[in-house]
Phi, psi and omega in degrees: 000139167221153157182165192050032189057027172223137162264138180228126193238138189280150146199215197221157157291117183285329215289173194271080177174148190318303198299321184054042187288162156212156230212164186252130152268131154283133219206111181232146180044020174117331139260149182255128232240312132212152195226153205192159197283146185261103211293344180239014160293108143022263187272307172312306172069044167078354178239163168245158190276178195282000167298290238286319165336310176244034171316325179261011161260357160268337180283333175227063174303131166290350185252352142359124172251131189271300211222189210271124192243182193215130194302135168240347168234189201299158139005080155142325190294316206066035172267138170209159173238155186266140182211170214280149183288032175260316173285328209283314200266327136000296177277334154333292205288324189267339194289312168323316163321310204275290151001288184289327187299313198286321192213027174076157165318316185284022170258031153256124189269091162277134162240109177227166177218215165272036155044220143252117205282355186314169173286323161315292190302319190265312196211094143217276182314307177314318152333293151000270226283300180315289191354292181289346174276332197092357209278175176271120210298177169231150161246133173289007188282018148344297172202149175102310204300001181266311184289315159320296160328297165340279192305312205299331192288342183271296191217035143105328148212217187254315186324149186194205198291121174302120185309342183263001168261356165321342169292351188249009196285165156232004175192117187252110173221125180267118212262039265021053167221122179263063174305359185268322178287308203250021188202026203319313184294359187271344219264347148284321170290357166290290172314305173312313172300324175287286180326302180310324190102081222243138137296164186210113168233144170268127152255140210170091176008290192248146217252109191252174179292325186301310200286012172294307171314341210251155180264012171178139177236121146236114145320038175322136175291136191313143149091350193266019166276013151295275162326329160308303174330306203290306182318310186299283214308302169334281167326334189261342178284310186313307207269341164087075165232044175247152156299052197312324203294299180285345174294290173304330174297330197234001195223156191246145164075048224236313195274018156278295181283359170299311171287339169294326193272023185273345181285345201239037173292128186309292187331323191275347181272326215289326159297318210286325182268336192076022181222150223262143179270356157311287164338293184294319183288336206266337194293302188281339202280278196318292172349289207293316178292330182282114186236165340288142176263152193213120165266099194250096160237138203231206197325320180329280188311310183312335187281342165295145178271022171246019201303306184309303159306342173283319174305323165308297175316315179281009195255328175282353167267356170242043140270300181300314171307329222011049169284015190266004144310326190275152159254137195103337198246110238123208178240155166202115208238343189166131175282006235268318148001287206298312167331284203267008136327291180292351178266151202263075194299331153290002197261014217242303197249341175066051194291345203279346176256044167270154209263128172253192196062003206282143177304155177237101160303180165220132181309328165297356193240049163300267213310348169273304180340285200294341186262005192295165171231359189250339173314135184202119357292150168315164171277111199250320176229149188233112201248131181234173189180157205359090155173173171193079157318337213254023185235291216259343163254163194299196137078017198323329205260001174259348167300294201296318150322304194299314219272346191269016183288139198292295169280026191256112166276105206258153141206150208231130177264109176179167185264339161207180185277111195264163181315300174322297203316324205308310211269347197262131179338291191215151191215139184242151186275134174241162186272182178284168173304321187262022166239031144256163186247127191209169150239142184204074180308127221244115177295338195239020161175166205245077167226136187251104171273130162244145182251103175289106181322131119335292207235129152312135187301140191285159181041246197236021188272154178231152159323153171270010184269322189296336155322300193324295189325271195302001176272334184287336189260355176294319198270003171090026196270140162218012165299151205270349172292015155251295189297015174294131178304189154288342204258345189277342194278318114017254171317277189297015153297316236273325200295101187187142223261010185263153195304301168346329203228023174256147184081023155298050197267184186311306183327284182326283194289357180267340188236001169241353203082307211220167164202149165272127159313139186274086211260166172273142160355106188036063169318109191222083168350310194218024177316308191233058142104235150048058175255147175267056171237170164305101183110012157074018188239168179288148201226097169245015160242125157237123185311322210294321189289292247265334191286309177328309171115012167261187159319165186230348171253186174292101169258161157294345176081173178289110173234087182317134176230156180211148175299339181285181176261135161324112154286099157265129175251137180217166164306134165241174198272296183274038140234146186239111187052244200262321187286151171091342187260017127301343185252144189314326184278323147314329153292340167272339169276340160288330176073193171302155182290118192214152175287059200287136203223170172240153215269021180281299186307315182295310182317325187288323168269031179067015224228126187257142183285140183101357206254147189284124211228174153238115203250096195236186189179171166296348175289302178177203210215138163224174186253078181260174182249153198272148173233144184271186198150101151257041152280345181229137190282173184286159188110319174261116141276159184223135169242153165296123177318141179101150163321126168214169137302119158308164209269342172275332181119009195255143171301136183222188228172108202287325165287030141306339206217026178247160167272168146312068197256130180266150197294188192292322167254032158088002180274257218290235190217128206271039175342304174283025188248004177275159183210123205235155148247192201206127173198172216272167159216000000 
């Protein structure tokens, strides 16, 4: 739409959230002017949170990097001088060369994450092209891939409830998520559910904003959501409040997992969980009787080195309950599968010209990778792009050893020079969400958006696939599937035979912006069984864990305890990780970087509120000021995830003091398993 020399262009949020808003730009001579939540999205329902809001103070940031620069001082200083992208990717394309003639492909690293979720953006020419080179893949499993396992080990995947049926949901339990901060769009369809007469408990550690909000917070002790879990099975077996009828019909292993739970009576848990079996018996009694009942757990639980079983264990309670009878009713943890279920994602990533046998890192153990001396060939360059490992992965302070090594070859892809950037050979400019062409299947509700470029990319930054396009003709490559546009690449996601996305085109989503999967009419994923496992049933005995060599039933898993405090980290409203904490109004409304203790723990160390402490461990050390907090029980403290400010004023990072800890089945990272002290300085 235009008049008056102002354009108005649809597009969507790339950022790492649920919501997947999508939003209007506004666009006059070339610049944008304003951009704001799109009033007739459904689910955006016309707002954006409080980062997203000042999204163009970031595009058009004076500390922006426009064009391609190349290190001129030491490791770390971030001097750089600019130079043409021909020089910049020309010396890349040879030193690689070289890299690969002396010691294979794999001693090149691409390191990417989430970013940007587009589909462009996070994985397609880059596939391509790293794949068919051979280099060393990364696995991405940082987060979602421990919940997912978890669930799937139950009922075969991740699917679950459309997050816009919780209205029909009576009893809501939001499971390790602080949806008001960090799910802002759900929380009016939340809101609607209560009004229907919906109870709403938070479970969760730390007394969160939601859980304020909530008609009941149990406080769980970290890492115990298994055993809670388990402790409901108990009550619900014991008092005959399972749902027998749908178990034998639809479930495997009911008198295995009967017998697993007898050990597990809220009294016997209750040091483990920190919740009174008063508190557990009223927790399962209300859960198994109230339908429809809905079970929302997200990021929280997984960061535990138990994750993956916790998720598996919570994945059997709306199998005994059946509640996945009901619409509304079940678990619902991410869309993100089922999105890229319906899209033809081979024709996107191209698997068949990948090189095989080539290793596979895991993202989490960069700073060992890279320190590594037994690694063969060593990790010699490091391409990095929608990510800022030295912020959002463990270990910071052996990431940062690593990143200072003398034969070590950095580049850096990003819009400023980020904590990572500090370190790199070179750093190339990228664009923003509104000078890209995108798809950005959305994790938190079945809405399919396309991202219309808005503005021309500023200075000299490109897209990452026009990175890809021209780092690939640097390296002298032609075939022509690295040099496909985006709208072609695209168009052939869009080309796909599943009933969800027909009548989903290019067209269509190039002139509304979005289309809702055509998912079917009062949709109940697993109402009458029909698990996408072998023999179609809930595995609540699983052969495959048991072949693996793991439990085959639910358990608590491994759970650390320390005499030190527990670290939990969570979101804040104006940082997304590492983004935005560049901008002033955002550091000023976050303030100093601070500890929240509970006043048992500051009393035990001498520590007064407000008083400037230091928060160490064998991982490293940062400086913060102590806040006194009953939001958090004794034992736990809690800091904000991400870049923040020091008590000097210098950006720091909490993952200074977290470990390379791997979950219970080798995926992600076990973030909350750190454990600090605290003392005044």
């Amino acid at each position: 739409m235009s008049g008056n020399g102002l354009n108005i262009v649809r597009g969507a949020c790339g950022h790492d959230c649920p919501d997947t808003c999508s939003w209007i730009v506004e666009v006059r001579d070339g610049k944008a002017e304003k951009l704001y939540g799109d009033p007739d999205h459904p689910f955006t329902r016309g707002t954006l949170c409080a980062k997203v809001n000042h999204y163009l103070d970031r595009v058009y940031h004076p500390e922006r990097i426009l064009y391609p620069l190349k290190r001129t001082g030491a490791k770390g200083e971030a001097r750089f001088a600019r130079v043409s992208w021909d020089e910049a990717l020309g010396d890349v394309a040879a030193r690689w060369k070289r890299l690969i003639d002396e010691f294979g492909a794999e001693s090149i690293l691409p390191y990417s994450s989430a970013g940007t979720q587009g589909l462009l953006g996070m994985s397609s020419l880059d596939e391509r092209l790293f794949s068919s080179m051979g280099v060393s893949r990364l696995d991405r499993a940082i987060c979602g891939a421990v919940a997912a396992q978890g669930i799937a080990a139950t009922q075969g995947s991740g699917t679950g409830v459309d997050p816009e049926d919780f209205i029909h949901s009576r009893f809501i339990v939001l499971w390790g998520t602080n949806t008001i901060v960090t799910n802002l769009h759900l929380w009016p369809v939340i809101r609607e559910a209560r009004q229907r007469g919906a109870k709403v408990v938070v479970i969760d550690p730390i007394r969160t904003r939601t859980a304020d909000a909530a008609d009941w917070h149990i406080a769980l002790k970290p890492a115990a959501d298994a055993a809670f879990a388990l402790a409901v099975m108990h009550v619900m077996i014991r008092d005959g409040l399972v749902d027998l009828d749908y178990v034998t019909r639809y479930a495997d292993g009911y008198e295995e997992l009967k017998e697993r739970t007898r050990r597990y009576s809220p009294s016997e848990v209750a040091e483990i969980t920190g919740i009174a079996a008063a508190d557990t018996e009223r927790f399962a009694r209300e859960y198994a009787t109230t339908q429809p009942s809905l079970l929302r757990p997200l990021i929280g639980i997984e960061h535990h080195r138990n994750g993956a079983m916790a998720f598996r264990t919570i994945a059997c309670l709306p199998v005994l309950s059946g509640a996945w009878r009901h619409r509304g009713g079940g678990l619902s943890r991410s869309t993100h599968a089922l999105q890229y279920s319906t899209l033809n994602m081979a024709a996107v990533t191209l698997p068949q010209v990948a090189k095989p046998g080539v290793r596979t890192l895991n993202m989490r153990d960069l700073g060992h990778d890279l320190c590594s001396t037994e690694l063969s060939p060593p990790i010699l360059s490091l391409f990095v792009y929608n990510s800022n490992p030295m912020v959002s992965i463990p270990n910071q302070n052996r990431i940062r050893q690593g990143l200072m090594r003398d034969d070590l070859f950095t580049v850096v892809h990003d819009l400023f020079v980020t904590e990572t950037a500090r370190y790199a050979d070179y750093v190339l400019p990228a664009a923003s969400q509104i000078e890209c062409l995108d798809l950005v299947p959305a994790w938190g509700h079945h809405y399919l958006p396309l991202n219309r470029p808005a503005i021309e990319p500023l200075g000299e930054c490109v897209t990452n696939t026009e990175m890809i396009r021209r780092l690939a003709r640097a390296l002298g490559r032609t075939e022509p599937w690295l040099f496909e546009s985006d709208e072609e690449i695209l168009r052939a996601a869009l080309n796909s035979d599943h009933p969800w996305l027909r009548g989903i085109t290019w067209e269509r989503l190039w002139n509304e912006g979005y289309a809702r999967l055509n998912q079917p009419p009062d949709w109940r994923p697993f109402a009458d069984g029909a698990f996408p496992t072998p023999g179609g049933k809930a595995r609540l005995y699983s052969r495959e864990l048991e072949a693996a060599g793991l439990d085959p039933l639910p358990a608590q898993g491994e759970v650390r305890r320390d005499a030190a405090l527990q670290l939990i980290t969570g979101k804040t409203l104006h940082f997304l990780n590492s983004g935005y904490n560049n901008l002033d109004r955002h550091v000023r409304r976050e303030g100093v970087l601070t500890i929240e203790m509970h006043e048992e723990d500051m009393r035990a160390r001498a520590l007064s509120d407000g008083s400037p402490v230091r928060v160490f461990n064998s991982y490293g050390e940062l400086a913060a000021v102590c806040k006194r907090s009953d939001r958090v029980r004794p034992g736990v403290a809690w800091m904000p995830f991400g870049g923040a400010c020091d008590a000097a004023g210098a950006r720091v990072s909490v993952n200074a003091l977290t470990p390379e800890e791997p979950t219970d089945w080798g995926g992600g990272s076990g973030f909350y398993d750190a454990f600090v002290e605290v003392a005044a300085r």
